[in-house]
C-alpha positions, 0 to 999 in steps of 0.5 A: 500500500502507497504511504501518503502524507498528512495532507491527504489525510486532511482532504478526506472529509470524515464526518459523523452523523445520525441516521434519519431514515432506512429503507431496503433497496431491492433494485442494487444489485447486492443487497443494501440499505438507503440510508438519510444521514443527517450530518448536522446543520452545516452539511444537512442530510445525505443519502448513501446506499450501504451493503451492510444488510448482513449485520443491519436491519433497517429498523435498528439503523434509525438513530444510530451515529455513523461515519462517512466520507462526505466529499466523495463526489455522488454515485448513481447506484441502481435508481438512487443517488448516493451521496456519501461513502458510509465507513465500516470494515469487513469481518471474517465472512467478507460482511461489513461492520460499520465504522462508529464512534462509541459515545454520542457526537454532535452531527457533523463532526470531523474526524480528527 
């Protein structure tokens, strides 16, 4: 993996924020989750299409704090535009498990 500087780091906007809605997306080709994140009153909501269907109901999703990289340019994906790149990492199985702070954050904040 290319090593890269602290400047690069600081281009990726991480952010935190909570999600608002879940919703099953039958039309992506694996299956996936809408989410509406709201990152806060400077940045509003953001949708993102999340392959996190393995370890997430959309049920349990609804007020949960999530990271995203939000300056990723959007993405068609199916019949829904994503907007944001939701975190998470991949368990033994190859399933993801999402990337989140683990004490409550004021929405919007950077990862720093």
């Amino acid at each position: 993996m290319d090593e890269i500087n602290f400047e690069h780091f600081l281009a990726v906007d991480i952010r935190v924020g909570t999600v608002r809605r879940a919703e099953e997306f039958p039309e992506a080709r694996r299956p996936a989750v809408k989410l509406w994140v709201d990152f806060g009153p400077k940045i509003g909501e953001k949708k993102s299409s999340a392959q996190i269907t393995d370890h997430y109901d959309c049920d349990i999703l609804v007020g949960k704090q999530v990271m995203g990289v939000i300056n990723f340019p959007p993405r068609q994906i199916g019949p829904f535009m994503s907007e944001v790149l939701i975190l998470g990492f991949m368990d033994t199985n190859g399933s993801v498990i999402l990337a989140v702070p683990d004490k409550p954050a004021p929405n919007g904040s950077s990862l720093c």
